[in-house]
N, C-alpha and C positions, 0 to 999 in steps of 0.2 A: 589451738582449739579445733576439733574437730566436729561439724554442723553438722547439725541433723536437722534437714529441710522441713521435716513434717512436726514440728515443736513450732511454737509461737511463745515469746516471752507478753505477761503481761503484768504492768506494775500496776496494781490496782488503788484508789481509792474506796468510795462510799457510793451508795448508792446502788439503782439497777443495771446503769450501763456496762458494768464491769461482767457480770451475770449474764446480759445479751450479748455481750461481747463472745463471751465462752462458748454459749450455744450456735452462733453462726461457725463461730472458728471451727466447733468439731462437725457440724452440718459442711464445711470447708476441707474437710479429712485432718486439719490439724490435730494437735496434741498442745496441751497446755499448761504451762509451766507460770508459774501465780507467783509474785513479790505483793503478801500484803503486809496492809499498815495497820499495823495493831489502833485501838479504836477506830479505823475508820472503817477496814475491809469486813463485809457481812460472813456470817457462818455459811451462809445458801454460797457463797462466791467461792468461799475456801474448798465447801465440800464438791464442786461443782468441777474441780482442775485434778490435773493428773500428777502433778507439782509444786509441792506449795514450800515458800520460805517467807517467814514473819518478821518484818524490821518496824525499828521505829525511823520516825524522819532523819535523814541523813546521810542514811548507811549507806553509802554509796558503793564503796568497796565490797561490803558483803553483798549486796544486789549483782555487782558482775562477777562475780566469783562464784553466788549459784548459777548464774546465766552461763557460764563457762563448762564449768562441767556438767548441767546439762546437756551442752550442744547447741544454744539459742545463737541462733544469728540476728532473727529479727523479732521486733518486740515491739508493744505500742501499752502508751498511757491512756488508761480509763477509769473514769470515777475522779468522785470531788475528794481531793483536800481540803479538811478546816481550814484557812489560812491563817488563822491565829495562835496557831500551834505553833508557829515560826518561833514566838514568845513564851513558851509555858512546854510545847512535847517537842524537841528538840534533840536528839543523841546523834549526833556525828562521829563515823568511825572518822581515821585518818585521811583517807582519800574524800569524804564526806568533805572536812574540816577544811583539807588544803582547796576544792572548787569553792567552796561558801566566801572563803579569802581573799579569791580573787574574783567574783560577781561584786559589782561596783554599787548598780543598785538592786534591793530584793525587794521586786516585785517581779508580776508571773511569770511573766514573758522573758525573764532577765534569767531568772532561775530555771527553770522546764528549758530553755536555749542551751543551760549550763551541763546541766543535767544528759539532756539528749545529745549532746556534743559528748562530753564523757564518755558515752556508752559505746558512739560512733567510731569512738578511739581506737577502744578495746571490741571493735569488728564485732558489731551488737548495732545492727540497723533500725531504726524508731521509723516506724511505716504511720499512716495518717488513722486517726483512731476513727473516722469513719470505717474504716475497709471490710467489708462485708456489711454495714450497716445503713448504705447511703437510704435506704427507706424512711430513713430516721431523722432526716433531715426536715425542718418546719418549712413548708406548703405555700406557694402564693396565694396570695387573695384570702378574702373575709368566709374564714371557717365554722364562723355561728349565726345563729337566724338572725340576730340585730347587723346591721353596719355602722359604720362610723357615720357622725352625722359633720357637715360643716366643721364648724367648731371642733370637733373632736380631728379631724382631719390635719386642721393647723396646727393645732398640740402634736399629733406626730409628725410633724414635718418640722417641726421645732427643736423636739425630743429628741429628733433624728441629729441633727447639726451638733449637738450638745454632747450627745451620747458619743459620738463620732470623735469630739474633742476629747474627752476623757478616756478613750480606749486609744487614742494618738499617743496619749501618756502612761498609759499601761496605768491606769489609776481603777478604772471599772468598765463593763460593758452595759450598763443601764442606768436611766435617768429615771424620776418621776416628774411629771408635771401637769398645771392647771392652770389653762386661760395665761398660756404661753410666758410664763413661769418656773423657773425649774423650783422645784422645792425638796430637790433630795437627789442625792448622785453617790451610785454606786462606789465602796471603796473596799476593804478588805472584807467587812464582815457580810459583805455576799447579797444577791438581789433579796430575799425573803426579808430580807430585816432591813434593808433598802425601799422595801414595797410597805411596811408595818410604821416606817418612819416618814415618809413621804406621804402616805395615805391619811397620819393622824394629822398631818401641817395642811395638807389641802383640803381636811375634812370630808369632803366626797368629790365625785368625780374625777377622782387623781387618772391619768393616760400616763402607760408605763411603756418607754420604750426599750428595747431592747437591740442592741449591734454586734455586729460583729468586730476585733478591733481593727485599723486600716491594714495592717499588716499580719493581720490572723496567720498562725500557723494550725493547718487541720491536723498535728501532729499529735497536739495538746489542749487543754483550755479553753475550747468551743462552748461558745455560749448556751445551755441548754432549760427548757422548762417542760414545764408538766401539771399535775392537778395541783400540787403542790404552790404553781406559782398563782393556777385561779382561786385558790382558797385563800393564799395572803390576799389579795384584792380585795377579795368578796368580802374580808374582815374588815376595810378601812370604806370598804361603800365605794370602792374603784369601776372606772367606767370602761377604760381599753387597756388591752393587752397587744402593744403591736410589735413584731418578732423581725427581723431578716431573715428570710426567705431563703432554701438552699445555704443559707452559712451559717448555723444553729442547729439542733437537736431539738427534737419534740419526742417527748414520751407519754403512751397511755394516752395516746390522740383522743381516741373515740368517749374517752373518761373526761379527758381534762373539754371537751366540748361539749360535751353533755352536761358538767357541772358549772361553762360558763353561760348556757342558756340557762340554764335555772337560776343565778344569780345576775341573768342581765347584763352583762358582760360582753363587749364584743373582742372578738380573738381574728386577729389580721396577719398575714404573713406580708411583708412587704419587699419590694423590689427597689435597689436606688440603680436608676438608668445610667448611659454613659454623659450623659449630659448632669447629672445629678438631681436630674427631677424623681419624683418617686411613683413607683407604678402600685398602685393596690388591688 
C-alpha cells in the first residue's frame, strides 16, 4: 500500500464530533476519507469528507480495503455507536466474523482494542480521537453560577469510587446518586437513559457522576456530554452534573451552561489527585 500523508481515515459514528472532527482535520491540510455507519453516521458528516464508504457493523474487511486503496495510513474513531446494535444491526463480512470469534468478552474496551489492533496490522495507525480537538476537553472546576453544596459534594466523592469501579470492568462510565446511594449505574444502553432511570428512583436531586475508565484509551470511547446530558437531568429534577476534567469531551459549552443555570443545575469538572483525594 502506498500512503498518502495528507488523508486521514475516519470511521465514524453519530453525533457532532465526527463533523468537528472533519473541520479541524481540513483547517490541519488534511484530506478525508469517512467509513460511515449506516443509521448512525449524519448526511452533514458524509457530505462534509472527500471519501466516503457506507458499512454496516462489522465489516471489517471492507473498512481496510477502502482504507488501502485510498492510501490511509492513519485513522481515528469518532462518534457514538448504539451499542445495542451488537443485537439487532449486526453484518459481519469475514474478516469482521473471524476478530468477533476470537474477542473473549464484548464489551467496549474489548472490542474498539480488537478493532484498532486489526487495522494496526494492515499498517492503518488509529491516532487519539482527541487530535486536533484537545479544546474539547471538560474544564476544571464549577462552570455554573450554583456550586455544589456539602452534601452534594459527598455524593460526588461517592459517585466518584463507584463510577471508578464500573468502568474497572468496562461495564459503564457513570453513576447516578442521592444521599450516598447509588440508584442507577451505567451499562450498555448509555448515560441519557442511565440519567432518566436513576433520576425517576431518586425522584430529585439525583448527582450524576461521570469518569473516565482507569485505563482509558484516548484512542476510542472517551466519555463525552453536552446540552443533551443537562436536559436529561433537568427532566428527572437533577441537581449535579460532575464530569472528569481533561479526560472527557464537552460539547456546546457555552449551550449546555447556559441551560444548566436556567434549570439550576450545577456543572463541575473534577480532578482526582495523586493521592486520590478530589480537587473541585
Amino acid at each position: 500500500m502506498t500512503v498518502d500523508p495528507a488523508k486521514i481515515g475516519i470511521i465514524s459514528g453519530s453525533g457532532q464530533f465526527p463533523l468537528l472532527f472533519i473541520k479541524a482535520a481540513r483547517e490541519a491540510g488534511r484530506k478525508v476519507v469517512l467509513i460511515a455507519h449506516r443509521n448512525e453516521t449524519s448526511s452533514a458528516v458524509v457530505e462534509a469528507a472527500d471519501e466516503v464508504l457506507w458499512v454496516k457493523l462489522g465489516q471489517l474487511g471492507k473498512m481496510i480495503k477502502f482504507f488501502h486503496q485510498q492510501g490511509v495510513g492513519e485513522a481515528v474513531f469518532v462518534g457514538a455507536i448504539t451499542k445495542t446494535r451488537i443485537f439487532r444491526d449486526i453484518l459481519p463480512d469475514l474478516k469482521g466474523m473471524s476478530l468477533w470469534n476470537k474477542i473473549d468478552t464484548k464489551q467496549d474496551d474489548a472490542i474498539l482494542r480488537a478493532v484498532a489492533g486489526a487495522l494496526e496490522k494492515e499498517e492503518i495507525k488509529v491516532l487519539e480521537s482527541t487530535l486536533y480537538l484537545r479544546h474539547l476537553l471538560f474544564p476544571h472546576g464549577v462552570l455554573t453560577r450554583k456550586k455544589p453544596d456539602k452534601k452534594q459534594r459527598l455524593d460526588i466523592e461517592f459517585g466518584w469510587k463507584n463510577a471508578r469501579a464500573i468502568g474497572a470492568m468496562d461495564i459503564g462510565q457513570c453513576v447516578v446518586v442521592r444521599n450516598r446511594s447509588v440508584v442507577a449505574v451505567e451499562a450498555i444502553e448509555g448515560t441519557d437513559a442511565t440519567i432518566a432511570r436513576g433520576g425517576a428512583l431518586a425522584k430529585e436531586n439525583a448527582v450524576v457522576v461521570k469518569v473516565k475508565k482507569p485505563n482509558q484509551d484516548f484512542r476510542f470511547d472517551l466519555p463525552a456530554t453536552g446540552i443533551k446530558t443537562i436536559e436529561s437531568l433537568a427532566s428527572v429534577n437533577g441537581a449535579v452534573l460532575a464530569v472528569e476534567a481533561g479526560q472527557s469531551l464537552i460539547f456546546d459549552q457555552a449551550a449546555m451552561v447556559r441551560a444548566a443555570d436556567e434549570a439550576g443545575i450545577v456543572v463541575v469538572g473534577v480532578k482526582e489527585l495523586s493521592d486520590g483525594s478530589l480537587d473541585f
